[in-house]
ZABAMI-345370 format. One record per residue (C-alpha): residue number from 1; x, y, z. Coordinates in steps of 0.02 Angstrom, whole numbers, plus 32768, in hexadecimal, padded with zeros to 4 digits. Layout:
BEGIN
{pt NUM {X Y Z}}
...
This chain:
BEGIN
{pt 1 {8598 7FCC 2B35}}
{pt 2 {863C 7FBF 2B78}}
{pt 3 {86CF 7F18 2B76}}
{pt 4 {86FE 7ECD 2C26}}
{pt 5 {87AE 7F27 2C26}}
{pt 6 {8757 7FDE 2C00}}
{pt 7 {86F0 7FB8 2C9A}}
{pt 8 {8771 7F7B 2D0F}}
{pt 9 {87D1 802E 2CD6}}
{pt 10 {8740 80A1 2CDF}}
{pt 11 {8723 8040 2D91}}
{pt 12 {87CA 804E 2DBD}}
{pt 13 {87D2 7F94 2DD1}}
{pt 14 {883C 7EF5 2D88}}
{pt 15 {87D8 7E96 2D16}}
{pt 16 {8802 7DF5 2D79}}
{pt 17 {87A6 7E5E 2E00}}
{pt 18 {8712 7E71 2DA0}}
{pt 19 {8714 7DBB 2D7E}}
{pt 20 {8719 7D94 2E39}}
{pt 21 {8677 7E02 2E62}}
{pt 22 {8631 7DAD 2DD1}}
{pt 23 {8659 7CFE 2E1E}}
{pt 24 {8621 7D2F 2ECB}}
{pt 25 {8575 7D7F 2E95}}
{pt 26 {859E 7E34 2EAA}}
{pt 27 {85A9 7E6B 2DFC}}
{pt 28 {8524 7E06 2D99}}
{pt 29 {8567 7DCB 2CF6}}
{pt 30 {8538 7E1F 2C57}}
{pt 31 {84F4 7DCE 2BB7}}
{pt 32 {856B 7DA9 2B21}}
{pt 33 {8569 7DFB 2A8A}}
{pt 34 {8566 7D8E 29D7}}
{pt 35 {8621 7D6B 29F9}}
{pt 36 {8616 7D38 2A9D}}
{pt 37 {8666 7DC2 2B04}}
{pt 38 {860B 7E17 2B9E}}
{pt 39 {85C7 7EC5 2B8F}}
{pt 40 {85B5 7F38 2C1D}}
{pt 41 {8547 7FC9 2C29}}
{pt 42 {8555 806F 2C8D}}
{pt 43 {84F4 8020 2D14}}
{pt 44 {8578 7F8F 2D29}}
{pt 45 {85E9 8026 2D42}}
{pt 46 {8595 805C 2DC3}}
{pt 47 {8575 7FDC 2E22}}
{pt 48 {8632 7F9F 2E0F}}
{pt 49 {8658 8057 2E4F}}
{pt 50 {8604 8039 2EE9}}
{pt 51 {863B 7F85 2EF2}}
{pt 52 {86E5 7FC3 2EE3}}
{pt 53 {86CE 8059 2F7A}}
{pt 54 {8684 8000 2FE8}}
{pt 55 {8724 7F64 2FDD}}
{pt 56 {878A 7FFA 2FFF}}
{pt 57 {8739 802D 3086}}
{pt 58 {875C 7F6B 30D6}}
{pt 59 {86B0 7F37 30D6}}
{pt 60 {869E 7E75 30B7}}
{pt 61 {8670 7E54 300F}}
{pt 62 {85F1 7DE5 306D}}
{pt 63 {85AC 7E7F 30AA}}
{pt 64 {85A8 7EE0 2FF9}}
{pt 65 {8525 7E96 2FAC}}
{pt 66 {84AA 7EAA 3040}}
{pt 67 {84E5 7F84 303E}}
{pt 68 {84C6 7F8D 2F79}}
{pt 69 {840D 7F52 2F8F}}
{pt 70 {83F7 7FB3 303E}}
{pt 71 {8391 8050 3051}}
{pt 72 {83EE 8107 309F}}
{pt 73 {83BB 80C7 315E}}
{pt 74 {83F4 800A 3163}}
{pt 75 {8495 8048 30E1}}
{pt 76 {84D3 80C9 3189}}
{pt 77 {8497 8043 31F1}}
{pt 78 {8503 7FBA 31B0}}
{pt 79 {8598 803B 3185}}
{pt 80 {8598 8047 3258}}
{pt 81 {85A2 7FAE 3283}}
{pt 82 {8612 7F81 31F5}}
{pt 83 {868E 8030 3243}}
{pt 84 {8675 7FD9 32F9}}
{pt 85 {86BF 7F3C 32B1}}
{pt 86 {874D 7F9E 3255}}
{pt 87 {8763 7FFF 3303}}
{pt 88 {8784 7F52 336E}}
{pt 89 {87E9 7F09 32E7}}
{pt 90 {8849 7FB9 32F3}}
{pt 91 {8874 7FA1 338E}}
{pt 92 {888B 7ED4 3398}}
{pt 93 {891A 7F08 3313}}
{pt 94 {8952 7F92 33A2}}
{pt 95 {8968 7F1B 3420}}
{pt 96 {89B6 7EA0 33A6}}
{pt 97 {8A2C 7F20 3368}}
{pt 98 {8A6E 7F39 3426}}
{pt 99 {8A7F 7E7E 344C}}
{pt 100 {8AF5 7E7B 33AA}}
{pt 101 {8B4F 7F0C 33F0}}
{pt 102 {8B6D 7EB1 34A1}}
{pt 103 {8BB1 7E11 3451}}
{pt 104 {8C1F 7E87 33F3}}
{pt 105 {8C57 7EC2 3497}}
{pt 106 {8CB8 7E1C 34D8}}
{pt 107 {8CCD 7E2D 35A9}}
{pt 108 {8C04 7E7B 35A3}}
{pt 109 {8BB9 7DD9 353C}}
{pt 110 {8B21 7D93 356C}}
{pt 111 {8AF4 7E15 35F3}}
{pt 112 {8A7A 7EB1 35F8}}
{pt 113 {8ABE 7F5D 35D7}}
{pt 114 {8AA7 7F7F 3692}}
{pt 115 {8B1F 7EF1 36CB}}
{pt 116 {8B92 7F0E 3634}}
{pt 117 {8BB1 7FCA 368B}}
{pt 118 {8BD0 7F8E 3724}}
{pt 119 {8C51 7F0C 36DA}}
{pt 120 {8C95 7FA0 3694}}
{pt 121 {8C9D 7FF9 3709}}
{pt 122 {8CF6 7F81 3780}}
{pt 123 {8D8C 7F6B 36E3}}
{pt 124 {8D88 803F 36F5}}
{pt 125 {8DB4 8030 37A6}}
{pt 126 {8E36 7FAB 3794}}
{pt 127 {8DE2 7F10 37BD}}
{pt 128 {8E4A 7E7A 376F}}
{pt 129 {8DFF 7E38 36CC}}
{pt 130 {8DEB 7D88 3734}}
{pt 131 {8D81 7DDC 37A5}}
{pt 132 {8D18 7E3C 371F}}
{pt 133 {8CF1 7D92 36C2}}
{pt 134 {8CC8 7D3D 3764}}
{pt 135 {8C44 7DD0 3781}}
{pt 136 {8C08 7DB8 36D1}}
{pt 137 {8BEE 7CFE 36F6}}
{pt 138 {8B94 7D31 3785}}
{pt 139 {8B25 7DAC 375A}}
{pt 140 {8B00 7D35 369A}}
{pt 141 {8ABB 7CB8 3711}}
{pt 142 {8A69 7D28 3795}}
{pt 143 {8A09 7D85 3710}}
{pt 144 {89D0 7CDA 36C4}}
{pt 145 {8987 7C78 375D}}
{pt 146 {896B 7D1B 37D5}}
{pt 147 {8949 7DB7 3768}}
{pt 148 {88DF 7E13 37D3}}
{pt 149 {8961 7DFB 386C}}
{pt 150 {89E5 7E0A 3806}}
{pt 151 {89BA 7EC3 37CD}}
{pt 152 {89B0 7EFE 388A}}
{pt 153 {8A58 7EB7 38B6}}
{pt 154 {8AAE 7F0B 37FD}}
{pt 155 {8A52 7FAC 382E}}
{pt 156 {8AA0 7F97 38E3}}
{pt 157 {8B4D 7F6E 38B5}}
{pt 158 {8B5C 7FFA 3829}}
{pt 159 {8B21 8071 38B0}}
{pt 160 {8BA5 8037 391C}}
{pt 161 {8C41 8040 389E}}
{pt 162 {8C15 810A 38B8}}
{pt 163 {8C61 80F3 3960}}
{pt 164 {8D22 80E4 396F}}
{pt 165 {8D31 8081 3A01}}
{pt 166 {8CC1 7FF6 39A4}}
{pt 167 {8D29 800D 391B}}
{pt 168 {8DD5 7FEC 397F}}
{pt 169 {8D7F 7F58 39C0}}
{pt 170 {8D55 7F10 3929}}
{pt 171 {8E05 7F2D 38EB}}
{pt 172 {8E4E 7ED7 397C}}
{pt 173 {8DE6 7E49 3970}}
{pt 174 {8DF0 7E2E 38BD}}
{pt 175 {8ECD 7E2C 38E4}}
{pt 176 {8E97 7DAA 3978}}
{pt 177 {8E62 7D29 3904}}
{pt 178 {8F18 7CEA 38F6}}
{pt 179 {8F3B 7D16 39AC}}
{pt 180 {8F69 7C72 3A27}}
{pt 181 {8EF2 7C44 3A8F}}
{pt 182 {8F50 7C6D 3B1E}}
{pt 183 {8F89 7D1A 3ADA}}
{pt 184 {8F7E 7D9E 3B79}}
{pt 185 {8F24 7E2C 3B04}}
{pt 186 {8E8D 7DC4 3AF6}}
{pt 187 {8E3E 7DDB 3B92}}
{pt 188 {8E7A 7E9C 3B88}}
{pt 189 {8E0C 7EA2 3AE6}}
{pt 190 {8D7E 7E32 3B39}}
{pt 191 {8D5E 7EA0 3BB0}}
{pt 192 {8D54 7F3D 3B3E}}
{pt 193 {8CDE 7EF1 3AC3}}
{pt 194 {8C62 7EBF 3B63}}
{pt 195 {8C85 7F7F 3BA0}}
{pt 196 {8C4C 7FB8 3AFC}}
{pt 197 {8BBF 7F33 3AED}}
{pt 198 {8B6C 7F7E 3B9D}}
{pt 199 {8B47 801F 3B74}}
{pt 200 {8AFB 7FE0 3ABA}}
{pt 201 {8A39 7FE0 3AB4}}
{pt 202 {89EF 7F21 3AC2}}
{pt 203 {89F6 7ED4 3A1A}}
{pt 204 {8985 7E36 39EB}}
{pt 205 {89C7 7DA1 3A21}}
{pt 206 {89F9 7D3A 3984}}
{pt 207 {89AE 7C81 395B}}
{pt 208 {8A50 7C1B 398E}}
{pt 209 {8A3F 7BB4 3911}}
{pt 210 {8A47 7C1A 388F}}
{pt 211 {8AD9 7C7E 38E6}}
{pt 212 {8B3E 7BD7 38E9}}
{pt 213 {8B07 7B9E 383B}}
{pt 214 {8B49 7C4E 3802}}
{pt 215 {8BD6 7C54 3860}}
{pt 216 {8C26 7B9B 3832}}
{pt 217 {8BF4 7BCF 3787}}
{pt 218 {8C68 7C53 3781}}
{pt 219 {8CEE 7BFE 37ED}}
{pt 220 {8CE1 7C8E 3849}}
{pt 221 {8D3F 7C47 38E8}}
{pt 222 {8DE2 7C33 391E}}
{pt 223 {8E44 7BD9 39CD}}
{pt 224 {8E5D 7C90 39EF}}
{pt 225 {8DA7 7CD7 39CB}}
{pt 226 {8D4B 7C41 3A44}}
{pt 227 {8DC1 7C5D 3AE0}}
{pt 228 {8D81 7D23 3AE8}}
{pt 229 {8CCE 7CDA 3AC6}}
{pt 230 {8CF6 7C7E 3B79}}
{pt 231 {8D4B 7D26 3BD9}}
């Protein structure tokens, strides 16, 4: 017969452990001896052996009493469902562990990983850090209302920032933002962008009311910007 704190070492356990199994039905309590103090047997070792494996291993202690009583079959049976649980959890955490990483990451916040390399990429090429944040506005609401559209036009425009002329486009128009209305190069750079546009495969056409939704969103006009939508 063995004390409470003898168990909880042999078991490799805290004694306010022990007391907790005892309190949730795991570990049945022992009788007293004449002075009132528990005394544990070998098989209270035991069973606090495989209480104690079996928390290590995650499993619920809801789930522990159920795998003490179970026979070899329903024991691997429950162990795989318990592994598929661990498995989904695993990967919950994954994808958790990324979204912390992203809001780590400032100017890629609230985005997927696909968008947040393509606002990358546009900062790489020298796109003004205005224009990056209006393209993260944009594509935070696009993939919101409009994810499935939303993926074919990201796919389309990182395909396109391959291309050098697209790129000196985009550079050009994200400078035009401050332009005047009435600046001569506009209608230069108009025509070039519709140039480059006619010889790109048909895309979707966009809802326009989530295009204008996004766009106003991200302020992502200027005087300059509407007078080449009208060229």
């Amino acid at each position: 017969m063995i004390t409470i704190g003898q168990l909880a070492r042999y078991a490799g356990v805290t004694i306010k452990a022990v007391r907790h199994y005892h309190k949730v039905g795991l570990l049945p309590e022992p009788a007293r001896d004449a002075s009132g103090y528990r005394r544990y047997t070998a098989r209270d070792a035991i069973d606090l052996v495989k209480i104690r494996t079996l928390a290590e291993a995650a499993v619920p202690l809801a789930r522990i009493e159920e795998l003490l009583r179970a026979d070899p079959a329903e024991f691997a049976a429950s162990i795989a469902e318990i592994d598929a649980a661990l498995r989904r959890r695993e990967e919950e955490i994954r994808q958790a562990r990324e979204r912390v990483t992203r809001l780590q990451a400032g100017a890629t916040l609230f985005v997927t990983a696909e968008a947040a390399a393509l606002l990358d990429r546009l900062a790489e090429i020298g796109v003004s850090a205005r224009g990056v944040q209006m393209e993260h506005d944009v594509w935070m609401l696009m993939q919101a209302v409009a994810p499935a559209e939303a993926d074919v036009w990201l796919a389309d425009k990182t395909a396109a920032l391959a291309d050098p002329e697209f790129q000196r486009i985009y550079l050009d128009h994200d400078e035009a933002f401050d332009w005047s209305p009435d600046d001569p190069r506009l209608p230069e750079l108009a025509a070039r962008a519709r140039a480059w546009l006619a010889v790109r495969p048909e895309m979707p056409i966009a809802d326009p009311e989530v295009t204008r939704l996004a766009m106003s969103a991200a302020g992502a006009s200027s005087p300059a910007w509407e007078r080449m939508a009208q060229l």
